[in-house]
N, C-alpha and C positions, 0 to 999 in steps of 0.2 A: 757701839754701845747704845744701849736706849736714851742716855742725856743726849747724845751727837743726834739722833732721829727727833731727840722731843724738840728741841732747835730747830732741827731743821722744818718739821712741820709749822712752828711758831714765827720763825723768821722768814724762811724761804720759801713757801707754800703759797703763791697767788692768795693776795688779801681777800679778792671775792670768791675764790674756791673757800676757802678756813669760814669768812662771813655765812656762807649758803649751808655749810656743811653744821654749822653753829647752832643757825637758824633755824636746821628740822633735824639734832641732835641723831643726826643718824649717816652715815655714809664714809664716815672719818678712816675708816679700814680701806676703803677703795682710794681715798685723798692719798693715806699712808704706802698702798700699797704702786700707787702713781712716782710717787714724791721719791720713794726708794728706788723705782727704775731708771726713773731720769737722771741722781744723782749715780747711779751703778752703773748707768751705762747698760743693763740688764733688761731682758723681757720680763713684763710684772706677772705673777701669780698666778695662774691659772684656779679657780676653787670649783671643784665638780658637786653636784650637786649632794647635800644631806648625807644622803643615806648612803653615799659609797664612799662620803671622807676620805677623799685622795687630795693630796696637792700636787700638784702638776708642776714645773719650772719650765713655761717655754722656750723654745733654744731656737 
C-alpha cells in the first residue's frame, strides 16, 4: 500500500540519500524506485526513454 512505501521512504531510506534528494527536490522517484527493490528483493524499474513509454521490469 502507499502508507507501508510512504514509511518506508521516511523511515528506512538512508538519512543522507532522503537529505540530498530534499535538498535539490528532484530524484525522489529513483530513491523510491531503489527503496522498493531492496525491500522486494526485486530488479528496480527499468524507464525507457519519453517517447516510447515502456516500462521495463528487469528479470
Amino acid at each position: 500500500s502507499r502508507r507501508f512505501w510512504h514509511h518506508a521512504y521516511m523511515y528506512h531510506l538512508p538519512r543522507d540519500i532522503r537529505e540530498w534528494v530534499d535538498a535539490r527536490m528532484n530524484c525522489e522517484d529513483i530513491a523510491m524506485n531503489f527503496l522498493v527493490s531492496h525491500h522486494t528483493g526485486k530488479a528496480p524499474v527499468k524507464v525507457r526513454p519519453f517517447s516510447s513509454v515502456i516500462l521495463t521490469v528487469l528479470s
